[in-house]
C-alpha positions as CSV (number, residue, x, y, z in Angstrom):
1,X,0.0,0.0,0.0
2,X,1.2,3.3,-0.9
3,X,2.1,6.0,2.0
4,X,0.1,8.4,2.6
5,X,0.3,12.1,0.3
6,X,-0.9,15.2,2.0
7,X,-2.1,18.1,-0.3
8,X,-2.4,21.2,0.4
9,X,-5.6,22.9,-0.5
10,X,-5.5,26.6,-1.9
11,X,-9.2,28.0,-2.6
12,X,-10.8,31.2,-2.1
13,X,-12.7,32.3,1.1
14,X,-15.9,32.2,-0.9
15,X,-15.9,28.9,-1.7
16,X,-15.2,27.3,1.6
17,X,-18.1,24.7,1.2
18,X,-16.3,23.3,-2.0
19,X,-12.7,22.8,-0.2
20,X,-15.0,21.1,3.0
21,X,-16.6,18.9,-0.1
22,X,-13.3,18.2,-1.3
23,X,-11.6,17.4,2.1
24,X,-14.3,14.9,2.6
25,X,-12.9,13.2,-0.5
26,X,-10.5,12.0,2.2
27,X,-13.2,10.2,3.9
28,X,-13.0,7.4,1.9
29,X,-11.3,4.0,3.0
30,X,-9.3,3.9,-0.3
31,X,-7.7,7.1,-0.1
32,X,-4.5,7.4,0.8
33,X,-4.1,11.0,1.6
34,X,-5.3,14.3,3.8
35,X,-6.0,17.6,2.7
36,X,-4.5,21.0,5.1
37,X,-5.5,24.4,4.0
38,X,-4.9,27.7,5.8
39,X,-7.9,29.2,6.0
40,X,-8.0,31.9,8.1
41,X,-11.0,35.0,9.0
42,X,-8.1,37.3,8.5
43,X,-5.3,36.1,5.6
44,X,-2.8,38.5,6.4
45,X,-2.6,38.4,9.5
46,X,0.9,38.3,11.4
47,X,2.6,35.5,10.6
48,X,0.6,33.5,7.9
49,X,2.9,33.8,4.8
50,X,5.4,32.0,7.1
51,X,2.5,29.4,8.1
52,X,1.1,28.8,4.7
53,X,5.2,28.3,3.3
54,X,5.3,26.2,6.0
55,X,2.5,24.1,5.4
56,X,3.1,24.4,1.7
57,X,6.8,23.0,2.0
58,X,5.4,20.1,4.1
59,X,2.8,19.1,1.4
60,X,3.4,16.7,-1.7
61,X,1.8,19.0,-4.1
62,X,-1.2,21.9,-4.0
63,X,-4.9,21.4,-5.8
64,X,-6.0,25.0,-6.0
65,X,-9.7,25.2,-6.4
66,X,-10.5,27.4,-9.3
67,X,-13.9,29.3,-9.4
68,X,-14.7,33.2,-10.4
69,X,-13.8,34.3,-6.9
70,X,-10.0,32.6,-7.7
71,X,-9.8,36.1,-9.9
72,X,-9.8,38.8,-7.2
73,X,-8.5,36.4,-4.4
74,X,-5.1,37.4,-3.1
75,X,-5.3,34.7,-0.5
76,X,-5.5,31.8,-2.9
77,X,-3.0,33.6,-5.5
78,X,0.2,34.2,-3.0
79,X,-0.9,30.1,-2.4
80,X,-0.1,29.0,-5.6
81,X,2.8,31.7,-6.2
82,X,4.1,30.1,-3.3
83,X,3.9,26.4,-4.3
84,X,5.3,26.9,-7.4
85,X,8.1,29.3,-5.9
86,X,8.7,25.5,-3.8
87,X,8.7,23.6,-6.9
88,X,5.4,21.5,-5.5
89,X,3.0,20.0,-8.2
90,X,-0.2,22.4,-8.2
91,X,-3.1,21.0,-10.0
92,X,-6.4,23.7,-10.6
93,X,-9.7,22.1,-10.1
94,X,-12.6,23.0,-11.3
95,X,-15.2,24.3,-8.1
96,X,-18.4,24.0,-10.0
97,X,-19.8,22.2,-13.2
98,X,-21.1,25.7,-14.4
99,X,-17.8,28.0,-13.9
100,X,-14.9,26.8,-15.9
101,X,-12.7,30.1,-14.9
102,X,-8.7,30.1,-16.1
103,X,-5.9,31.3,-14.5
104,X,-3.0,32.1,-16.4
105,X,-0.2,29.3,-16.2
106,X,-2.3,27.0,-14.0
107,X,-3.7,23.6,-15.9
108,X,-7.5,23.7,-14.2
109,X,-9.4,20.2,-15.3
110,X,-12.8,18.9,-14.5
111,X,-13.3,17.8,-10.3
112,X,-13.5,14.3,-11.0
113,X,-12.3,11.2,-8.4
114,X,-10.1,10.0,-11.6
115,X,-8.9,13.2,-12.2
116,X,-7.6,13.8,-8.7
117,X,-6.4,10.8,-7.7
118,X,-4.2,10.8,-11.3
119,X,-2.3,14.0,-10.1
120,X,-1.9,12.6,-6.3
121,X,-0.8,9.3,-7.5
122,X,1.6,11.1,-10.2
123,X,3.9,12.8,-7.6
């Protein structure tokens, strides 16, 4: 069996009920990893750049969840800047069937169980 993968979860505030859906993902008895995020009422607060490098460093690779909010969200944008300034894996996911939103550089495909479990297995 492989070990387990953690993955670090970048999203913006507004779609907090996707990363919950997506962290329940992890419920699963055949999944063999855990989702972290660093959601926070207040993202800039003292100290979370360090927190969120932190956590990032610590992480196998990042799924950002990519919806119309991902555009103004500076939260979820530093997130990403900072997994690829790490050289992690960052994956962009889809949040919703109806919003197929792009951000530039960031390969964003459908939130599928295959499609997921593809990029965790891959790195």
């Amino acid at each position: 069996m492989s070990s387990t993968k953690t993955i670090f979860v970048a999203f913006a505030m507004e779609d907090v009920r996707q990363r919950d859906l997506l962290k329940g993902q992890t419920l699963g008895p055949r999944a063999p990893y855990e989702f972290i995020d660093m959601s926070v009422k207040e993202r800039y607060e003292s100290g979370w750049k360090g927190k969120v490098r932190t956590r990032i460093r610590r992480s196998d690779g990042v799924i950002a969840l990519i919806s119309r909010s991902s555009i103004s969200s500076e939260g979820q944008a530093w997130e990403i800047q900072c997994a690829r300034d790490e050289n992690k894996p960052v994956l962009g996911v889809w949040a919703y069937l109806n919003d197929h939103t792009t951000l530039s550089g960031l390969r964003t495909v459908s939130w599928t169980d295959v499609n997921i479990s593809h990029f965790i297995d891959n790195i």
